[in-house]
C-alpha positions as CSV (number, residue, x, y, z in Angstrom):
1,X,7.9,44.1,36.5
2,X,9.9,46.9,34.8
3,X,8.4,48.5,31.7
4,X,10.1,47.9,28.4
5,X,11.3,44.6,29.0
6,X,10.5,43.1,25.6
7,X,10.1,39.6,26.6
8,X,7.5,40.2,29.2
9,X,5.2,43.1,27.3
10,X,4.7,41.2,24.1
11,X,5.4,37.3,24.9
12,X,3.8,36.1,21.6
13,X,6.0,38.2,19.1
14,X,9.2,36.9,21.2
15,X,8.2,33.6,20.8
16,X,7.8,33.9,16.9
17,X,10.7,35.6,16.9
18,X,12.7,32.7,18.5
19,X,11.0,30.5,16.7
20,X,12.4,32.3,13.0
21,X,15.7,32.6,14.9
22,X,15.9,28.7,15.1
23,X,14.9,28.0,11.7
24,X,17.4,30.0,10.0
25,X,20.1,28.9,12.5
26,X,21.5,32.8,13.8
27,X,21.7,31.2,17.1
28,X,22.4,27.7,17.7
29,X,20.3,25.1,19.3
30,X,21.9,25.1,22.9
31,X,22.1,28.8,23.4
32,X,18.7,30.0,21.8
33,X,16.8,29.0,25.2
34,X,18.8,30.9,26.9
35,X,18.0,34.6,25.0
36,X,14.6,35.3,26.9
37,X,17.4,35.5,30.6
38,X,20.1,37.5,28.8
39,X,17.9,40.2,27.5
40,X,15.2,40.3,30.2
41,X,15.3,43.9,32.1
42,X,13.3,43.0,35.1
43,X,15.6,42.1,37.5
44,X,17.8,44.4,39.6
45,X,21.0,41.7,38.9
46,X,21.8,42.6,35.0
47,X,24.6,43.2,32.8
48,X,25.2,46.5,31.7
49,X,25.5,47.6,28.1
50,X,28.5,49.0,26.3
51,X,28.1,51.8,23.8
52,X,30.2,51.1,21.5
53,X,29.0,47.5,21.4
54,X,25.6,48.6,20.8
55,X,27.0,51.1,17.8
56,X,28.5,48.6,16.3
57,X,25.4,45.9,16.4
58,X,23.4,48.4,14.9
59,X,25.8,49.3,11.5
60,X,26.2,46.1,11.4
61,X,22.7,45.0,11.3
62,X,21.7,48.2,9.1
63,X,23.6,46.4,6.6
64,X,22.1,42.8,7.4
65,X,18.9,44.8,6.2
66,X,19.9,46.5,3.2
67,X,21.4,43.1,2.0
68,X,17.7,41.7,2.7
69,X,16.0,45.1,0.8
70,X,18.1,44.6,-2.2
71,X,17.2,40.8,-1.9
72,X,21.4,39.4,-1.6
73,X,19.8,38.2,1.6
74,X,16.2,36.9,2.8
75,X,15.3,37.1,6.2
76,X,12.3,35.5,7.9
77,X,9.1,38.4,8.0
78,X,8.8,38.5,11.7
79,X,13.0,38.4,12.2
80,X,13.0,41.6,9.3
81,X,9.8,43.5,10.9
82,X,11.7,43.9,14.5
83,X,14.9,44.7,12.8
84,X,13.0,47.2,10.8
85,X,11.3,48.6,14.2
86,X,14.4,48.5,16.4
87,X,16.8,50.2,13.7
88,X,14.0,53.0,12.6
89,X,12.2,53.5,16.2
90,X,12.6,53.4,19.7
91,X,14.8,51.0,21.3
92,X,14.7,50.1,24.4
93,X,17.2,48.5,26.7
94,X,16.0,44.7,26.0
95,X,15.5,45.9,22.5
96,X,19.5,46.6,22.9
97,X,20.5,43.5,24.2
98,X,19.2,41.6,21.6
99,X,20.7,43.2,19.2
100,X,24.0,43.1,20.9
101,X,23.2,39.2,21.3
102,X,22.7,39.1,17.6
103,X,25.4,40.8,16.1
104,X,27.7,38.5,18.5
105,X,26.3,35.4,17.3
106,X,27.0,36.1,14.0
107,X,30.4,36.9,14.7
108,X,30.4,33.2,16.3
109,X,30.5,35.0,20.0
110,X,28.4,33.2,22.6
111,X,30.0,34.1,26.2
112,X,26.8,36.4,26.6
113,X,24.3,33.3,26.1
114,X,26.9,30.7,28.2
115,X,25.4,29.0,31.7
116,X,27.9,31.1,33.6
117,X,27.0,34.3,32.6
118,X,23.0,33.8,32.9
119,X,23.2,32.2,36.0
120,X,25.3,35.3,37.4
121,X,23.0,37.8,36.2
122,X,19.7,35.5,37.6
123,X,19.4,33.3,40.9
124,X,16.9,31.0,38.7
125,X,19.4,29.3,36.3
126,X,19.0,26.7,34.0
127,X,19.4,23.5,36.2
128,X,22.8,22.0,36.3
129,X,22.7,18.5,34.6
130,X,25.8,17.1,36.8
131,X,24.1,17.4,39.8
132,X,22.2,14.3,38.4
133,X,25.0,12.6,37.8
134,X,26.0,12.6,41.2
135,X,23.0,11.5,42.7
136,X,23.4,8.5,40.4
137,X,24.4,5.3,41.4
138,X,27.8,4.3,40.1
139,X,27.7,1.0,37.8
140,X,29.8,-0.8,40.0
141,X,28.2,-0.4,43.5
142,X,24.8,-0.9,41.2
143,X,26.3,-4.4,40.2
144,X,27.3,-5.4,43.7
145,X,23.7,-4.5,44.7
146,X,21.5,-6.6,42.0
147,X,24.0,-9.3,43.6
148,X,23.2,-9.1,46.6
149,X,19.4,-9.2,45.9
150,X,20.0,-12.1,43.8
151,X,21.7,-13.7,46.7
152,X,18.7,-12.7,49.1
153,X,16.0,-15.2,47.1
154,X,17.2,-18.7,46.5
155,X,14.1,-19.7,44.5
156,X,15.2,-19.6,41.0
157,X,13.2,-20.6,37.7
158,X,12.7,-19.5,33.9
159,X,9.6,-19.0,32.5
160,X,8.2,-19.0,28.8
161,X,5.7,-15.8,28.3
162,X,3.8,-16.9,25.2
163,X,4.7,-13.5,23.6
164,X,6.8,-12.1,21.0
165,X,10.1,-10.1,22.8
166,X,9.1,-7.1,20.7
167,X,5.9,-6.3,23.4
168,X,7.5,-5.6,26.3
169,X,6.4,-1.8,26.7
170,X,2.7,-3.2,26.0
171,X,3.5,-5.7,28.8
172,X,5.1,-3.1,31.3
173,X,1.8,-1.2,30.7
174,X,-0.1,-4.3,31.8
175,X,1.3,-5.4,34.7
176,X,1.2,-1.9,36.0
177,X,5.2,-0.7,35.4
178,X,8.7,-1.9,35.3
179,X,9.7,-5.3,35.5
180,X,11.9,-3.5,39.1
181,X,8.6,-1.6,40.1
182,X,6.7,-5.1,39.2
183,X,9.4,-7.0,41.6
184,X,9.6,-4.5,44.5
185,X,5.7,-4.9,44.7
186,X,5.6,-8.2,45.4
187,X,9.3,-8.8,46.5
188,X,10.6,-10.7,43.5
189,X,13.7,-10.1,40.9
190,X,12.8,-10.4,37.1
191,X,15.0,-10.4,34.3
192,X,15.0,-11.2,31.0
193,X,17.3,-13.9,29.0
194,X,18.8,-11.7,26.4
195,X,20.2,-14.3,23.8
196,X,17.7,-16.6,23.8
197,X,15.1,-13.4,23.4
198,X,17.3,-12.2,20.4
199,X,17.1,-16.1,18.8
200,X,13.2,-15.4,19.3
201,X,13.3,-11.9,17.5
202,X,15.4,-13.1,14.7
203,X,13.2,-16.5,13.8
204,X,9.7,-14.2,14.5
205,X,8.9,-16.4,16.8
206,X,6.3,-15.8,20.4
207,X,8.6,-16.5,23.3
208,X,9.9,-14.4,25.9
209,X,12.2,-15.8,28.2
210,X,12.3,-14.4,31.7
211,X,14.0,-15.3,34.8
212,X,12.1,-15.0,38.1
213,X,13.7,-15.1,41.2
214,X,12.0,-15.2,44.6
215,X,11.6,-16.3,48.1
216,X,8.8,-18.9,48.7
217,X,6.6,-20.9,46.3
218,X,3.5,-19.8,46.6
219,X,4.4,-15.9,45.9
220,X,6.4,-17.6,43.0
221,X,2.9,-19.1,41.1
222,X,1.5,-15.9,41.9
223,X,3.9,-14.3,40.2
224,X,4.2,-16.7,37.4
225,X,0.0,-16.9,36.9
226,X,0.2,-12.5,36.9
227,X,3.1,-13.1,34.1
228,X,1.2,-15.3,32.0
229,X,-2.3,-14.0,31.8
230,X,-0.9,-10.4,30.5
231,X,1.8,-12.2,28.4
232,X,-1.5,-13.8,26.6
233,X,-3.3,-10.4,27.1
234,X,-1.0,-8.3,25.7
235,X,-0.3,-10.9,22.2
236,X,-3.9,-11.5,21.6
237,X,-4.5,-7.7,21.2
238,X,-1.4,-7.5,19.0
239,X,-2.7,-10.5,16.9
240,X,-6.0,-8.3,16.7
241,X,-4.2,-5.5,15.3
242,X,-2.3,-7.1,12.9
243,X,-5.2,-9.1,11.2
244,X,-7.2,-5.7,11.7
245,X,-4.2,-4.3,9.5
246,X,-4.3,-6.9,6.8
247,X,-7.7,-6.8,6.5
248,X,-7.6,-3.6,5.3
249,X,-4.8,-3.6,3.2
250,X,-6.9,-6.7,1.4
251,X,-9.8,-4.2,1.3
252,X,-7.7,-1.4,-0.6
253,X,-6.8,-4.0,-3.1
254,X,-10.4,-5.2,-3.7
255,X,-11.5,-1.8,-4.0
256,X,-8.7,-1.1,-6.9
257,X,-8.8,-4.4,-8.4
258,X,-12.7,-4.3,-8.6
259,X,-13.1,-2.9,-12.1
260,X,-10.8,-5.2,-13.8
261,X,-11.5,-8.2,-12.2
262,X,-15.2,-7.2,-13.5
263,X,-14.1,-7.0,-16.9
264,X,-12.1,-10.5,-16.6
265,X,-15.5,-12.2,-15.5
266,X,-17.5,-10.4,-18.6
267,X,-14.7,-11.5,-21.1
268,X,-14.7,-14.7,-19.8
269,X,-18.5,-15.1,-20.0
270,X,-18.0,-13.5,-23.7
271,X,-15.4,-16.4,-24.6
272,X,-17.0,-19.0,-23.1
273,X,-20.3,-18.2,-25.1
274,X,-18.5,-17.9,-28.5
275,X,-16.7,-21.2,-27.6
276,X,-20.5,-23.2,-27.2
277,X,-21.8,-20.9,-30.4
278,X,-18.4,-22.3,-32.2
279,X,-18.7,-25.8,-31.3
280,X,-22.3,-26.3,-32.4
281,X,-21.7,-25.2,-35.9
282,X,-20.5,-27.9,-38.7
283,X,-18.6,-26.5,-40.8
284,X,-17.0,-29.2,-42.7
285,X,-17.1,-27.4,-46.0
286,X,-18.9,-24.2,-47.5
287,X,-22.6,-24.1,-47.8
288,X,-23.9,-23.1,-51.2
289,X,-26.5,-20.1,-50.3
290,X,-29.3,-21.8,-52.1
291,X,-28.4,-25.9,-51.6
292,X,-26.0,-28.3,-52.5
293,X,-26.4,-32.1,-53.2
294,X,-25.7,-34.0,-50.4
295,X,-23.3,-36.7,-52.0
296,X,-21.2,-34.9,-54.3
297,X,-21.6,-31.4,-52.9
298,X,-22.8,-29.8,-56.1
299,X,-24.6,-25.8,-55.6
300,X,-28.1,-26.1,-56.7
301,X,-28.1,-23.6,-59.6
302,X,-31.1,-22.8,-61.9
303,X,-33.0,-25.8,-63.3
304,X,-32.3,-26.6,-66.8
305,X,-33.2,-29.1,-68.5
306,X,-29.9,-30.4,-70.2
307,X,-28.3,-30.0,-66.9
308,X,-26.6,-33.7,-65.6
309,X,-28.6,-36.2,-63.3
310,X,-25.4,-38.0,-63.2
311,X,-23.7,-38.0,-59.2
312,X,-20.1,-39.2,-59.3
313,X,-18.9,-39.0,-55.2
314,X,-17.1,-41.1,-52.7
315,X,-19.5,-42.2,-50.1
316,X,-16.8,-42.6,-47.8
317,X,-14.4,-40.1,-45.5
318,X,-11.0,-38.5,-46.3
319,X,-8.4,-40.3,-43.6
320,X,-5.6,-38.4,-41.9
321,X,-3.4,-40.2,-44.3
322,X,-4.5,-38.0,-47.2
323,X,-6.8,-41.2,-48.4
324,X,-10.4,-42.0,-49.3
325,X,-12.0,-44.6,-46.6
326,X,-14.0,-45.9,-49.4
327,X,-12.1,-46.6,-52.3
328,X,-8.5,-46.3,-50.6
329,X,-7.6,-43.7,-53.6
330,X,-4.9,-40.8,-52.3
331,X,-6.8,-37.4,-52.1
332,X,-5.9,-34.2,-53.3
333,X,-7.6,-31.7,-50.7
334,X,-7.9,-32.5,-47.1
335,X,-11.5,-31.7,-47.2
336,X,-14.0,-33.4,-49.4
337,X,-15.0,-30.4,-52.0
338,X,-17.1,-30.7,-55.4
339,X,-14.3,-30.9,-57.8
340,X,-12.7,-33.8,-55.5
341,X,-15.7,-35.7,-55.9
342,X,-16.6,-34.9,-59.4
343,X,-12.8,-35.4,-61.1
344,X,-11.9,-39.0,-58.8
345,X,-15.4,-40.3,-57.3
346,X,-16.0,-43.8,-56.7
347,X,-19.5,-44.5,-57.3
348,X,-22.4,-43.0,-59.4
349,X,-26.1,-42.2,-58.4
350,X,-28.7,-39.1,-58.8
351,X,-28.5,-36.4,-57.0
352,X,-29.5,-35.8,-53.8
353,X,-30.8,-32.0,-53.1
354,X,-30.6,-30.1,-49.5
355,X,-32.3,-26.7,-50.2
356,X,-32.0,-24.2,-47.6
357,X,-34.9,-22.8,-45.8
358,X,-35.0,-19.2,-47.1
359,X,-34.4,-20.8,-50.6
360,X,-37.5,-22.9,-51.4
361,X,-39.9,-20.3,-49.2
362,X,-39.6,-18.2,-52.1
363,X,-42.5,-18.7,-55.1
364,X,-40.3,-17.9,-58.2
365,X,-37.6,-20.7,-57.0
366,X,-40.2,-23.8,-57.1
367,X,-40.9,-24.0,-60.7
368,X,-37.5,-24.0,-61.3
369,X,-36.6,-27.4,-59.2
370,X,-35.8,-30.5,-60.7
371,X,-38.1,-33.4,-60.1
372,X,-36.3,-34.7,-57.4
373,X,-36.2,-31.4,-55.6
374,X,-40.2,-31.7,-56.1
375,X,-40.3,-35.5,-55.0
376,X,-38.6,-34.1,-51.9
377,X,-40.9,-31.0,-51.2
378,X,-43.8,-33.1,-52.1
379,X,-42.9,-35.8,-49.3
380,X,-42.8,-33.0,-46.7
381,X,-46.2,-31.4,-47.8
382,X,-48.0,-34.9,-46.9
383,X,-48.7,-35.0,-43.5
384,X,-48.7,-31.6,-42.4
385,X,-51.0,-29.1,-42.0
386,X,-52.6,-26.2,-44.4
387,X,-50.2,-23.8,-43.2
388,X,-47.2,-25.6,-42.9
389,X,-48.0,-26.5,-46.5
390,X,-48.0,-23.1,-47.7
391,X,-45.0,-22.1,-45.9
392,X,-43.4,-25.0,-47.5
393,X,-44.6,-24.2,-51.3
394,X,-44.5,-20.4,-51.1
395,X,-47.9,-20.1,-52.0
């Protein structure tokens, strides 16, 4: 190997180099493999270099770089560091060529980069893609071959693989290659029913239709029993994968749903509880903090003795017709209240007291009940204990 050859002495700046020269697209995609032949200086077979070509690549990337210093144009950091070197140092004859093979890209020249030229200059070319083509079968003697295979095994019959037509790679890689590599093993012709697999892809459903053609029975089972188990194979491990998949997608969305489904359970709980707490409560009318008489709904107030024995109420209930059960008179309110009872009652008696239980614990509010409110207290009393009795007396 020569020295100075720039692509063999420093192989790892070349190929970062090549690699900035591809993203900002000074060389196009088909020629930029081809810069490590044109500029390589190890082989006795190479172009030479004109002079004047090279003068003018290098004012006319001395201005590419002062465009770049004075920022009207940004150049990759590897691309501007070897222009930088090779304008500034010493250049050697690769060195050359690549700037030659710059500044004649960017004039949209490319005969220096063409297959011609490199395989001129080097024995080991790029290899020529129409020599494929001619080693290639031509469609119509391919045609007339399959034919004549066909013809060759008269045992004919379709098969159903219980798998969806989407799998086949999965089921090449089971049986072991190719549907043709698959038939030249054991001397069979496959081949798949194309519109009835398309019906199959287009209502999601697991059938593969293949035809298998062959030459006596018992290679045919074989053949069929082969198909079959990896058919089954190769769609339970897909059906694995897709419950695998949904699985975890359900996991994601329990994991964000979690905190507010939480919070859903507590307010339910929350409601539910206020619900009971609302239903045991009778709350027919307002309660008088102290008590109220139980027929004509009269607060107890403080006991005086001109105050009315007299109870004027309806002993009945107010309808949803607006009317008193009892007497049949129309109401005013839709809830029995004291000034219903006192203004239109029906029937006359003494009052009855209710006295709440905070009310007649306290000592200064027994003296000042009514004897009835006594009577009452007095019938509780009897019949309990000590204690009980002085809870109920306030003593």
């Amino acid at each position: 190997m020569a020295a100075g050859c720039f692509f063999h002495e420093d192989r790892f700046q070349f190929e970062n180099l090549i690699r900035e020269i591809k993203t900002c697209r000074w060389i196009p995609r088909p020629y930029i493999n081809r810069v490590a032949m044109a500029i390589c200086s190890c082989r006795k077979k190479k172009r030479m270099l004109d002079e004047n070509e090279v003068k003018r690549a290098l004012v006319f990337l001395q201005e590419i770089v002062l465009m770049h210093n004075t920022r009207e144009t940004i150049l990759p950091e590897t691309l501007a560091e070897f222009l930088y070197s090779s304008l500034n140092g010493i250049c050697n004859e690769s060195r050359k060529r690549l700037l030659c093979i710059l500044f004649e890209t960017k004039n949209k020249d490319f005969h220096n980069l063409t297959r011609e030229t490199i395989s001129n200059i080097h024995n080991l070319g790029e290899k020529n893609l129409k020599e494929k083509d001619k080693n290639m079968i031509p469609p119509e003697i391919l045609a007339r071959l399959l034919t004549r295979k066909k013809k060759a095994m008269p045992i004919e019959q379709n098969i159903c693989l219980p798998m969806y037509p989407r799998l086949m790679k999965l089921l090449h890689i089971e049986i072991n290659g190719h549907f043709h590599q698959f038939g030249a093993k054991n001397k069979c012709f496959l081949e798949l029913e194309e519109s009835k697999n398309l019906d199959s892809i287009d209502n999601s459903i697991k059938q593969t239709f293949v035809r298998v053609l062959c030459r006596d029975f018992e290679s045919l089972q074989d053949i069929i029993n082969q198909l079959l188990r990896a058919a089954r194979k190769v769609q339970e491990q897909a059906d694995n994968r897709r419950e695998m998949y949904l699985q975890s997608l359900a996991n994601m969305a329990d994991d964000e749903d979690t905190e507010p489904y939480e919070k859903g359970i507590f307010s339910d709980d929350f409601g539910k509880k206020v619900a009971a707490s609302q239903r045991k409560k009778k709350s027919m009318c307002p309660v008088p903090p102290a008590g109220h008489c139980l027929h004509c709904l009269k607060p107890f107030e403080r006991y005086k003795k001109t105050s009315d024995k007299a109870c004027t109420y309806h002993p009945g209930f107010i309808s949803h017709a607006g009317r008193w059960s009892c007497c049949d008179r129309e109401a005013e309110e839709n809830i029995p209240t004291q000034k219903e009872h006192k203004d239109r009652g029906c029937c006359v008696a003494t009052h009855v007291w209710k006295i709440n239980k905070k009310t007649y614990r306290k000592t200064h509010a027994l003296p000042e009940l009514n004897t009835c409110m006594q009577d009452q207290l007095l019938r509780k009393v009897v019949g309990c204990s000590s204690k009980m009795a002085i809870q109920l007396l306030g003593v």
